[in-house]
C-alpha positions as CSV (number, residue, x, y, z in Angstrom):
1,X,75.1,161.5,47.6
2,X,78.6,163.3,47.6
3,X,77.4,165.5,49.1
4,X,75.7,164.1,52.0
5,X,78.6,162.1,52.4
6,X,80.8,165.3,52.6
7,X,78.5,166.6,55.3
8,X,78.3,163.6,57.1
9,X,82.2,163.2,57.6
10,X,82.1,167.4,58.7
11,X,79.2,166.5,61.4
12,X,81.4,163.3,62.8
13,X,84.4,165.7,62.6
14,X,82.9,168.1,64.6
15,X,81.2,165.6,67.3
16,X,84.3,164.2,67.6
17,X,86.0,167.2,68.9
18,X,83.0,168.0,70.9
19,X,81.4,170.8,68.9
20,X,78.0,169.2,69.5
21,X,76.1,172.3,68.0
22,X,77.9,172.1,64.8
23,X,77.4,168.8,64.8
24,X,73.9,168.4,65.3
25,X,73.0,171.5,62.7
26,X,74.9,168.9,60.1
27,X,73.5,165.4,61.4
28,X,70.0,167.2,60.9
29,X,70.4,169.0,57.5
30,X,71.1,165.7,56.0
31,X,68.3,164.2,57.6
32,X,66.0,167.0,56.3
33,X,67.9,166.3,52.9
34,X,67.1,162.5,53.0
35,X,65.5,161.2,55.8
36,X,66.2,157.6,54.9
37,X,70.3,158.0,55.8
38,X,70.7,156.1,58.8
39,X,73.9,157.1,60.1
40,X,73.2,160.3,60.4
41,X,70.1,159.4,62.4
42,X,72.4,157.3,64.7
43,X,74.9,159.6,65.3
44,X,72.3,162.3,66.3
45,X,70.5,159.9,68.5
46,X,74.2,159.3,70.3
47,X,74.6,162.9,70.2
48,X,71.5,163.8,71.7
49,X,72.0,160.6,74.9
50,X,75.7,161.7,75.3
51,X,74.0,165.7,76.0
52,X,71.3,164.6,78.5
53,X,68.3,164.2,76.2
54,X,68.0,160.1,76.1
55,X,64.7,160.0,75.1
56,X,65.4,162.3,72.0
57,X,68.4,159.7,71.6
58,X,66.6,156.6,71.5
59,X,63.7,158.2,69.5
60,X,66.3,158.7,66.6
61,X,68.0,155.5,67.4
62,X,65.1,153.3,66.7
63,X,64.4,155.3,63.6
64,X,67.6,154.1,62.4
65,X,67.4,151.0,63.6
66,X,64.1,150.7,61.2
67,X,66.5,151.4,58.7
68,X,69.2,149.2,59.1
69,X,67.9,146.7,62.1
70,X,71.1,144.7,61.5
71,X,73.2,147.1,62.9
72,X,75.1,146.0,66.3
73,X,76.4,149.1,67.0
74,X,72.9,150.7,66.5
75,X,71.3,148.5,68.8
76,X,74.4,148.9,71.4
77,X,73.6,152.6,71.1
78,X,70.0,152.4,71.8
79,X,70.8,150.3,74.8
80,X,72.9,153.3,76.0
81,X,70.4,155.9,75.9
82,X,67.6,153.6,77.1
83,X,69.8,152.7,80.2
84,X,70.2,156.1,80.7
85,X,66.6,156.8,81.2
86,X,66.1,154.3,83.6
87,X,64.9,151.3,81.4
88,X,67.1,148.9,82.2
89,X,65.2,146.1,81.3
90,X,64.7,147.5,77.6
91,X,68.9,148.1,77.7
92,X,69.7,144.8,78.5
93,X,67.4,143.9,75.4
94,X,69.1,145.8,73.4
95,X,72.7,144.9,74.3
96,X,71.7,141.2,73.7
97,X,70.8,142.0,70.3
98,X,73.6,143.7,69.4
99,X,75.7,140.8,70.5
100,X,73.9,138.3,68.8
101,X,74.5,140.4,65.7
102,X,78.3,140.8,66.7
103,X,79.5,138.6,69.7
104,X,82.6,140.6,69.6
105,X,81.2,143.8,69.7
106,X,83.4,144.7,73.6
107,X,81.2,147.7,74.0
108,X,78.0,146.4,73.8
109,X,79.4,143.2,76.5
110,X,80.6,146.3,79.0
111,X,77.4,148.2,78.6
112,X,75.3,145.1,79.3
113,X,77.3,144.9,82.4
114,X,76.1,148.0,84.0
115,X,72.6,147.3,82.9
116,X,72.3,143.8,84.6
117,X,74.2,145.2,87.6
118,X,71.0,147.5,87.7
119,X,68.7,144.7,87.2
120,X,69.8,143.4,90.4
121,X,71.6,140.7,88.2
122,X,75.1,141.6,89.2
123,X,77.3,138.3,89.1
124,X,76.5,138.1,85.0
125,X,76.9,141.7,84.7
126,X,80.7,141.0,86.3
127,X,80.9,138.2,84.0
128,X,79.8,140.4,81.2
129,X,82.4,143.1,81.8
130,X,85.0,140.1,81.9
131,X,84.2,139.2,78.5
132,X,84.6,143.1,76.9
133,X,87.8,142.9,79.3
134,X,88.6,139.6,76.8
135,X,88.6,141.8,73.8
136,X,89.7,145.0,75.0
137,X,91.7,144.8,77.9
138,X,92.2,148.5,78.0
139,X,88.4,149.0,78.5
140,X,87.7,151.9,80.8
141,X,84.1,151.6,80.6
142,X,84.1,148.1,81.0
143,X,86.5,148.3,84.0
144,X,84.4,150.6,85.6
145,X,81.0,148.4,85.0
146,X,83.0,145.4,86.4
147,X,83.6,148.0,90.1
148,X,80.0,148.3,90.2
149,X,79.3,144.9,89.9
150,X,81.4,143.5,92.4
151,X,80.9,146.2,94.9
152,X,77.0,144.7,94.1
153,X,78.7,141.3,95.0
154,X,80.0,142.8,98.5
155,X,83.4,142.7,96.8
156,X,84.6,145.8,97.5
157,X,88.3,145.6,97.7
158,X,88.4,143.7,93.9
159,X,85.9,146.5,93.2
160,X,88.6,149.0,93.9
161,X,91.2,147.4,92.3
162,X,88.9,147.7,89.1
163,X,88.3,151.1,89.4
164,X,92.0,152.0,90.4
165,X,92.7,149.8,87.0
166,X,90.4,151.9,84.9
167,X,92.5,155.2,86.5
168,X,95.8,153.6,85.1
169,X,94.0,153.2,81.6
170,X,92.1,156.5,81.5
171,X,93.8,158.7,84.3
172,X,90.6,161.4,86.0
173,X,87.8,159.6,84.0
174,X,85.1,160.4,86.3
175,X,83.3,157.2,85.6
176,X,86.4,155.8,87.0
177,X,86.7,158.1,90.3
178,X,83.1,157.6,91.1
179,X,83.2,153.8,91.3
180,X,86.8,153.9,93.2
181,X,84.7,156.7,95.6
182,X,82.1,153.3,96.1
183,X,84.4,151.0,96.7
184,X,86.4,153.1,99.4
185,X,82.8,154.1,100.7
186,X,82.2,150.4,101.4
187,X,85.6,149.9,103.0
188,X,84.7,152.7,105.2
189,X,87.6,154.8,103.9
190,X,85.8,158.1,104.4
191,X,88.3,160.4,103.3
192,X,89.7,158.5,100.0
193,X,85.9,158.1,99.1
194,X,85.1,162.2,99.1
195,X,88.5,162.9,97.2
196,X,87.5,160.2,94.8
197,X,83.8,162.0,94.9
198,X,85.6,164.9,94.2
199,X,87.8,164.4,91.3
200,X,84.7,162.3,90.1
201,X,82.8,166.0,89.6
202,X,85.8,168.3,89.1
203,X,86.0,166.6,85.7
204,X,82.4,166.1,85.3
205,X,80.5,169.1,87.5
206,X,77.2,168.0,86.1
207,X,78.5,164.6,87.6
208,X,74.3,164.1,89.6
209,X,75.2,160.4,90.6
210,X,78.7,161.3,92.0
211,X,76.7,164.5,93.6
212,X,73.9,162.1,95.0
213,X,77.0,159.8,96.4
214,X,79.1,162.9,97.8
215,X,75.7,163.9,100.0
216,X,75.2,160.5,101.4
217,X,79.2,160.3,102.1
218,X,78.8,163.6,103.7
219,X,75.9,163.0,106.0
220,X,77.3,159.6,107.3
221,X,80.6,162.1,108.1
222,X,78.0,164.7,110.1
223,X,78.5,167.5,107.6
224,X,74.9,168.0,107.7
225,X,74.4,171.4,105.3
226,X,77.1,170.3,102.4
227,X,75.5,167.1,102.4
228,X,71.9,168.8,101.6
229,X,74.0,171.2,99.1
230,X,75.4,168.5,97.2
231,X,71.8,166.5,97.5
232,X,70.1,170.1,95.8
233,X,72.9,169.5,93.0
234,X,72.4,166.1,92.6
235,X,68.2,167.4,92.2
236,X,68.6,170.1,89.6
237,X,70.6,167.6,87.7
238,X,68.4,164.3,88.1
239,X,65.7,164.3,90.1
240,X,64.0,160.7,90.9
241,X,64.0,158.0,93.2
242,X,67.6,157.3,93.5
243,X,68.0,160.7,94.6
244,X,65.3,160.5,97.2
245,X,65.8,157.2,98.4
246,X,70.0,158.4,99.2
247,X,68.1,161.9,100.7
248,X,65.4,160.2,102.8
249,X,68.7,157.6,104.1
250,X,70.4,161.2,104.7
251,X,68.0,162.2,106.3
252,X,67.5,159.6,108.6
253,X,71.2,159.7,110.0
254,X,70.2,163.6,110.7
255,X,67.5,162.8,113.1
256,X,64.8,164.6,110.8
257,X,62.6,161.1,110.2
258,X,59.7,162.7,109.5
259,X,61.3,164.5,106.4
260,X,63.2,161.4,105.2
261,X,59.6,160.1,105.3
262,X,58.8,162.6,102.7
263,X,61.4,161.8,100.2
264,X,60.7,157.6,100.7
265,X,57.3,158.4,99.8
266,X,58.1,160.2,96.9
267,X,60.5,157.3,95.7
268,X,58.3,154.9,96.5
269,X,55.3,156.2,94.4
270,X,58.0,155.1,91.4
271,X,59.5,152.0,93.0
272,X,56.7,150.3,95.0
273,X,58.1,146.8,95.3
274,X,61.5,148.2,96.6
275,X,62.0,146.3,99.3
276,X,65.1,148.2,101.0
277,X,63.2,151.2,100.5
278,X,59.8,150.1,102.3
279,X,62.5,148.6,104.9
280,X,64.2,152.2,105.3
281,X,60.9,153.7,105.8
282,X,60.2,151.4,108.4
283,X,62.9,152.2,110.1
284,X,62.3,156.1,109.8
285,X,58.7,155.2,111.2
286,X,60.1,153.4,114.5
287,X,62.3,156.2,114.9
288,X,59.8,158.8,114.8
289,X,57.6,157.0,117.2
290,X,55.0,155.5,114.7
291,X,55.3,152.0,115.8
292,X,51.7,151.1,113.8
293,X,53.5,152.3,111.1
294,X,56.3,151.3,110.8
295,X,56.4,147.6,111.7
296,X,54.6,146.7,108.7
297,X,57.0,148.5,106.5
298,X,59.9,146.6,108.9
299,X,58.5,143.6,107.6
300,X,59.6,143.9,103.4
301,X,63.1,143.1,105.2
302,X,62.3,139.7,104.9
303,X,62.1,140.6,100.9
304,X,65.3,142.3,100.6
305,X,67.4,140.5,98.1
306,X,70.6,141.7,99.1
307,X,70.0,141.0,102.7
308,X,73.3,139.7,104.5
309,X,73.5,136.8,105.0
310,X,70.4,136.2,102.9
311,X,66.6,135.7,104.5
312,X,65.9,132.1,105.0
313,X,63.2,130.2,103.5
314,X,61.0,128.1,105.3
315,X,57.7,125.7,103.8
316,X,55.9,126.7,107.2
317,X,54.0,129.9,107.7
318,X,55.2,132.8,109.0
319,X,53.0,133.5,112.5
320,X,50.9,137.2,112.2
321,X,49.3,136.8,115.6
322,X,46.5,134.4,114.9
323,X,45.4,131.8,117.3
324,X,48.3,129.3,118.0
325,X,46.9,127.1,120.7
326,X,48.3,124.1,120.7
327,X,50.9,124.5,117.8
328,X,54.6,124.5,117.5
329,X,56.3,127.7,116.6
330,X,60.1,128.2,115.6
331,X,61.2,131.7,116.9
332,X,64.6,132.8,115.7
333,X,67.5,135.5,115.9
334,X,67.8,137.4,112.5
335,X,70.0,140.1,113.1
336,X,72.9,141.1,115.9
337,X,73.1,139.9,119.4
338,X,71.7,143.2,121.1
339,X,68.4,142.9,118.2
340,X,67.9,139.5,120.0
341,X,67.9,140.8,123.4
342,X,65.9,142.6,122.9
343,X,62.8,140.9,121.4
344,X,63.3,137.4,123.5
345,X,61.1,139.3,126.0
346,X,57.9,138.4,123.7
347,X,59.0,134.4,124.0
348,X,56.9,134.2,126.8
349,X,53.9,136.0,125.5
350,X,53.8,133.9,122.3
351,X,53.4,130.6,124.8
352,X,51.1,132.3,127.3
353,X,48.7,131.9,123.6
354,X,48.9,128.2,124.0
355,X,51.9,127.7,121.7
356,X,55.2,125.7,122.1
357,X,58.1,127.6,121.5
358,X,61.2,126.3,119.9
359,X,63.6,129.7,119.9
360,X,66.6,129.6,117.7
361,X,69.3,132.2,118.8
362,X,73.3,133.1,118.2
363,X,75.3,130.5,119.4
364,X,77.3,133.0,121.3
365,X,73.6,133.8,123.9
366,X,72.8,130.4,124.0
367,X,74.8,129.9,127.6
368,X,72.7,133.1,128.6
369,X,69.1,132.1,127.2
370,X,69.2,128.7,127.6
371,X,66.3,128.9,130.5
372,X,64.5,131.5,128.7
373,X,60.8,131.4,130.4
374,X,58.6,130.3,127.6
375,X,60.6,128.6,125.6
376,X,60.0,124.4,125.2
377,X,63.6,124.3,123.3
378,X,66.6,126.7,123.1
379,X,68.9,125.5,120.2
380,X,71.8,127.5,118.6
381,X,71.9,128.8,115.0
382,X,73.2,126.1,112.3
383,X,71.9,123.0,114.7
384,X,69.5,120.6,113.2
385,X,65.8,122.0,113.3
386,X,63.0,120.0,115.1
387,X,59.4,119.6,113.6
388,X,57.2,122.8,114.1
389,X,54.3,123.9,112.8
390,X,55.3,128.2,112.1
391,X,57.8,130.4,111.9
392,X,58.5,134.2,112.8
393,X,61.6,135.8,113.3
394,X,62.0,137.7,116.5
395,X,61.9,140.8,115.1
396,X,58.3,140.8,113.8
397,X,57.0,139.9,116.6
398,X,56.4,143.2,117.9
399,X,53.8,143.3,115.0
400,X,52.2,140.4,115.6
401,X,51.7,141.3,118.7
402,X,50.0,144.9,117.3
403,X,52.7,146.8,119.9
404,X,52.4,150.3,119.8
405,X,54.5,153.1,121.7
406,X,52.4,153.0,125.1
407,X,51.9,148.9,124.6
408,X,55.7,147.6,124.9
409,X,56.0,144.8,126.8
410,X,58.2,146.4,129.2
411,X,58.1,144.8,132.6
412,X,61.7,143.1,133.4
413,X,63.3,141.2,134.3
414,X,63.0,138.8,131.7
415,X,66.4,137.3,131.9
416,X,67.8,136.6,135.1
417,X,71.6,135.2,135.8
418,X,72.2,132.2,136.9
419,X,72.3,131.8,140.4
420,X,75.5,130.1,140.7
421,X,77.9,132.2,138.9
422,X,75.9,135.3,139.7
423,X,77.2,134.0,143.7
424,X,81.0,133.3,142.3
425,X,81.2,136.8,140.8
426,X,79.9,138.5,144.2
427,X,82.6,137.0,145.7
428,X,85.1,138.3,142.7
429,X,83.5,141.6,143.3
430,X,83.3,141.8,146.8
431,X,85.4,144.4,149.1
432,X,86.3,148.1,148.2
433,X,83.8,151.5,148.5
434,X,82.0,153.6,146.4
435,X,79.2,152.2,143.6
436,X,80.3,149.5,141.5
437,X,79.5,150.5,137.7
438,X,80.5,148.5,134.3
439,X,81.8,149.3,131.4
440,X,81.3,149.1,128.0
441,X,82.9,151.7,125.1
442,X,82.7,149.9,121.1
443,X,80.3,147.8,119.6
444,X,80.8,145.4,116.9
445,X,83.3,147.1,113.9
446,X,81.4,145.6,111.5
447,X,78.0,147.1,111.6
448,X,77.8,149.7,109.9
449,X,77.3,152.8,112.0
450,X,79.6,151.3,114.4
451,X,82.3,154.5,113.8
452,X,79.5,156.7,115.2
453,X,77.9,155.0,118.1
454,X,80.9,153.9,119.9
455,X,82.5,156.4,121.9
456,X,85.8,154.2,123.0
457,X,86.9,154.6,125.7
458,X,88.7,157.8,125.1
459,X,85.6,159.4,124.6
460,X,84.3,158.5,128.1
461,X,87.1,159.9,129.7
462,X,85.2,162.4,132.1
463,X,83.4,159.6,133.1
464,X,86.8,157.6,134.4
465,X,87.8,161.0,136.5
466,X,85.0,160.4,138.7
467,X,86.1,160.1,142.3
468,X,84.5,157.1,145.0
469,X,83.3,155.0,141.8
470,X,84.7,151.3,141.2
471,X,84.7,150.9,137.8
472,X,84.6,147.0,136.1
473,X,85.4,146.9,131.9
474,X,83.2,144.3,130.7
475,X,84.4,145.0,127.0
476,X,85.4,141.9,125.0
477,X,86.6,142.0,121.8
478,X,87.1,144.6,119.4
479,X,87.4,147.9,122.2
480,X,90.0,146.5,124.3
481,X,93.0,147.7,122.4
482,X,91.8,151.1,124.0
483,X,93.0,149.6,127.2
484,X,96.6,150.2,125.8
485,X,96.3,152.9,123.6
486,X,94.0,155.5,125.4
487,X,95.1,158.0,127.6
488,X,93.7,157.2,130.6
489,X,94.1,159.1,134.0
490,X,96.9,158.6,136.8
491,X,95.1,156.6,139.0
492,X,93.1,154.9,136.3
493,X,94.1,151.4,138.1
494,X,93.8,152.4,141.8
495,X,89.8,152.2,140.8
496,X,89.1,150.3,137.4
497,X,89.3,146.7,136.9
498,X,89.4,145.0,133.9
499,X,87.2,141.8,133.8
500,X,87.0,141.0,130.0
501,X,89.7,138.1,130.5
502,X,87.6,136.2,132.9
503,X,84.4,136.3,131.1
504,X,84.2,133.2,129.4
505,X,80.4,134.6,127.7
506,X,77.2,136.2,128.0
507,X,76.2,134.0,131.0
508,X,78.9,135.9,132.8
509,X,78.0,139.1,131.7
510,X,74.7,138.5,133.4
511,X,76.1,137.5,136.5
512,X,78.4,140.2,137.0
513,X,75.8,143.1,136.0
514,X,73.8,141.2,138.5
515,X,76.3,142.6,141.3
516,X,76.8,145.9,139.8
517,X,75.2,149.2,141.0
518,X,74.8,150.7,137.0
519,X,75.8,149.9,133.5
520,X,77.1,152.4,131.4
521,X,77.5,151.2,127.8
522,X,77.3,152.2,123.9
523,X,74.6,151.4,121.9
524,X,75.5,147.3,121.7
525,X,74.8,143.8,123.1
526,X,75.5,144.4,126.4
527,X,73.5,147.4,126.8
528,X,70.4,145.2,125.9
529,X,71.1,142.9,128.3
530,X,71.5,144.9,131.1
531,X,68.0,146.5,130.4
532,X,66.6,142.8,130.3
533,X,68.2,141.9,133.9
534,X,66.6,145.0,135.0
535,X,69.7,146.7,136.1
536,X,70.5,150.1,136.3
537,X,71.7,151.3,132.5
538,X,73.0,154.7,131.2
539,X,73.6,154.3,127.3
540,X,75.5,156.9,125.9
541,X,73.7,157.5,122.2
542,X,75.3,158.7,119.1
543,X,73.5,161.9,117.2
544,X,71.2,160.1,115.1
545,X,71.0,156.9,117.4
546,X,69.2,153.3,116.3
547,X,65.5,153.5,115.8
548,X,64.9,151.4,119.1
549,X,66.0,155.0,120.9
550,X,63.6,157.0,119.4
551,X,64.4,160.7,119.9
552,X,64.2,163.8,122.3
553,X,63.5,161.6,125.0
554,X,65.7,160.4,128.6
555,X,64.4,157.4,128.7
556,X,63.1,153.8,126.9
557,X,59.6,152.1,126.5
558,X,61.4,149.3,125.9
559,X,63.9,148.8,129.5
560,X,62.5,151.0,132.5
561,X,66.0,151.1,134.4
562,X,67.6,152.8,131.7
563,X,68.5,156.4,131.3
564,X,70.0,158.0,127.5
565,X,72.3,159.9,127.2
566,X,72.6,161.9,123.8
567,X,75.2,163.7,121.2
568,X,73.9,167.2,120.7
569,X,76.3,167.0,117.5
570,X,77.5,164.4,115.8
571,X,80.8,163.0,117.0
572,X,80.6,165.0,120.0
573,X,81.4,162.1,123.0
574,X,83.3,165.0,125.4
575,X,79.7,166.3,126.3
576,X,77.8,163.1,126.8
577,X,80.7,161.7,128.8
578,X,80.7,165.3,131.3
579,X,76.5,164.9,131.2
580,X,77.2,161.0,132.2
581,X,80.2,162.2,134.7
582,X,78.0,164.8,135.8
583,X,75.0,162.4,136.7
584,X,77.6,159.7,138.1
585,X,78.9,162.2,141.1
586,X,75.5,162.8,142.2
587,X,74.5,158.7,141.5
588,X,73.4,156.8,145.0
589,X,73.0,153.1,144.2
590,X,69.0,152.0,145.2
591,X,69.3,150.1,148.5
């Protein structure tokens, strides 16, 4: 037995100095010597899960867990190894035995963190990692689990300060880096996130989750070929549906849907119920033109769990286009303003099938849809609900309705000013020469591609040096600091006028673009409701632009006046704006 002992401290020497080989010759001569000793079959289980072999890891694990079940750090360790091989379910066991068999035991409360975090259970995995925090507040690992968590909980700045926290306690752990490279990630700090990527793998190169994070950081940024090289890393290492599922996304923002399709398939034969991921196929469907496709797999939005704000739940039915004759139906707005828009035009289809239509939108389009055709009852988000009989958001209505590429209901207008201000703002527009064209340069900052698809108003410079043209901003919001801090030509004020004071809201909108000659606007509200009035619309598209946009193609199913405009590369504005400038010299407004 002296001797075993002997050998046993030599093989924990060694593993503790990181001469694995030498460690795991010794852990497995005792074995062979007597294979009853269970520490040495629970070191070489954490041995072989700390090298990349899990399943070798938790094979020896259990064996000396049959051995000594009453060991809390045993089971701790097998919920290490089984985590690692995806089984988080069969972690979190683990972990929960352990800490029934020692409540203090602060490594088994951190690991459990990152387990429940990946069971979707994130607030008790942040309330886990508090606890081993309790015990040990020096606990890197715990620190880090507690990042994830709360950047799970859309806490992103706390998430950072967790991570930055675990830095001060373990400087260049890459555990560490990777989860501050998250939290910047959410906070759209591009450039902190791929240093913290960085350092992540530059003390860990075989780093595949921080390799898997770098590529999706990297195609978001347009740096289209790194991104695939660190994805091909990220492969070699760990191949699986993570991977695909961040490759397919990738792929999506590269305008190459049908390939992304390809790698959500392949993650999707392993994750079937995954709702984001059926969601993101959906959307690489639409993009690609497969509308049969890909409204169905739009649908499993409504099943996302970490949908923001979250999906509502109603007793009534959802609608699927059966007969409605007769019954009461609560259409309502789910996503942005421009989303709504869009799909209000199939309010009245749905009560040319007999129904009555109670249509819930944002508050801030109620002034502008209040006399939608079709509609019995236009009420604002957060009002009280009246009876009705079925629900369906507006956004699957375009399956309902079986609407394929050649079968959009595309004939506009289907919103139309009202008459009186669209008469006040003729008179506020009246007088002058040359075509009258609005403006629009930024969307909404806080969706999440917003960086790419706004040009600003910098970027449609060109389009400002166009001589004889009256140009009207109808930015509000976020976009008209540019007004101030772009530079802008000479004579920029001899020909542009700046209406986003006077427009009290989207009812004014309407009535100015009802006086205008052409629209020219980013991919946001306005855009959308230009198309609706049925007035002239250039939309200057990012790279890989929205799904609604499809690709390769001048023009939209969905609004006949319009006319796209695209980025040939990403970030590129200059040549859409001289394409748009271009096309604006030789423009004649229609009589």
């Amino acid at each position: 037995m002296a001797t075993i002992t002997e050998a046993l401290l030599a093989a924990v020497d060694h593993h503790q100095a990181g001469r694995l080989n030498e460690a795991a010759t010794l852990y497995a001569r005792i074995l062979d010597a007597d294979p009853e000793q269970p520490d040495a079959a629970q070191l070489l289980g954490v041995l072989y899960a700390q090298s990349g072999h899990a399943a070798e890891g938790a094979r020896l694990l259990r064996r000396s867990l049959a051995l000594r079940p009453e060991s809390a750090g045993g089971q701790s360790n097998l919920g290490g190894a089984l985590h690692s091989l995806g089984d988080a379910a069969g972690a979190e066991d683990a972990f929960r035995r352990a800490l029934r068999l020692d409540p203090g035991l602060a490594d088994a409360h951190a690991s459990r963190a990152g387990a429940l975090r990946a069971l979707g259970r994130a607030g008790e995995g942040a309330a886990s990692a508090a606890r081993a925090l309790v015990l040990d507040p020096a606990h890197a690992e715990a620190l880090v689990n507690r990042a994830d968590s709360l950047l799970a909980l859309r806490r992103p700045p706390a998430a950072e300060a967790a991570a930055r926290r675990a830095l001060t306690v373990r400087p260049a752990f890459p555990g560490a880096q990777m989860a501050l490279g998250s939290a910047l990630a959410a906070q759209h700090r591009w450039d902190g996130a791929e240093a913290a990527y960085r350092a992540a793998l530059a003390g860990r190169p075989r780093f595949a989750e921080a390799w898997e994070n770098l590529g999706g950081l990297l195609a978001k940024l347009g740096r289209f070929e790194k991104s695939l090289t660190a994805f091909a890393e990220a492969e070699a290492l760990r191949p699986g549906p993570s991977l695909w599922a961040a490759r397919g996304t990738a792929l999506v923002a590269m305008a190459r849907p049908v390939e992304a399709l390809a790698d959500f398939d392949r993650a999707l034969a392993a994750r079937p119920q995954d709702a984001g991921l059926r969601w993101n196929r959906g959307f690489a469907r639409l993009l690609a033109g497969d509308y049969a496709g890909g409204w169905p797999e739009f649908d499993w939005r409504r099943h996302d769990q970490g949908a923001e704000p979250p999906w509502r739940d109603f007793p009534q039915p959802t609608w699927t286009g059966e007969d409605i004759a007769g019954r009461t139906i609560l259409l309502y707005a789910e996503q942005g303003l421009g989303d709504t828009l869009q799909f209000v035009r199939y309010v009245p289809l749905v009560a040319a099938r007999g129904a009555r239509v109670i249509l819930e939108v944002q508050r801030p389009l109620l002034s502008v849809l209040s006399g939608m055709e079709g509609a019995e009852r236009v009420i604002a988000r957060g009002d009280p609900l009246p009876p009705f009989d079925l629900e369906c958001p507006l956004m699957s209505l375009p399956r309902a309705f079986g609407t394929t590429l050649d079968r959009v209901p595309a004939a506009v207008p289907y919103l139309r000013p009202d008459p009186a201000r669209a008469a006040a703002w003729k008179e506020r527009l009246a007088g002058g020469k040359g075509p009258k064209v609005g403006l629009v340069w930024a969307g909404n900052p806080r969706f999440p591609g917003d960086r790419l698809r706004s040009p600003r108003l910098e970027g449609l410079r060109p389009v400002l040096d166009v001589p004889g043209v009256r140009f009207f901003g109808l930015q509000k919001g976020p976009g008209r600091e540019d007004l101030e801090g772009a530079p802008l030509p000479a004579t920029f004020t001899d020909h542009f006028t700046d209406l986003g004071p006077e427009i009290a809201d989207f009812a004014d909108t309407a009535a100015i673009m009802a006086n205008l000659d052409l629209v020219i606007s980013s991919c946001t509200g306005p855009a959308h409701l230009a198309g609706a009035l049925g007035v002239p619309l250039w939309v200057v598209l990012p790279f890989s632009p929205d799904w609604r946009w499809l690709l390769d193609r001048a023009d939209s199913p969905w609004y006949p006046t319009a006319r796209l405009f695209r980025q040939d590369r990403v970030g590129d504005w200059r040549t859409v704006a001289g394409r748009v400038a271009e096309a604006l010299t030789a423009f004649t407004p229609s009589a």
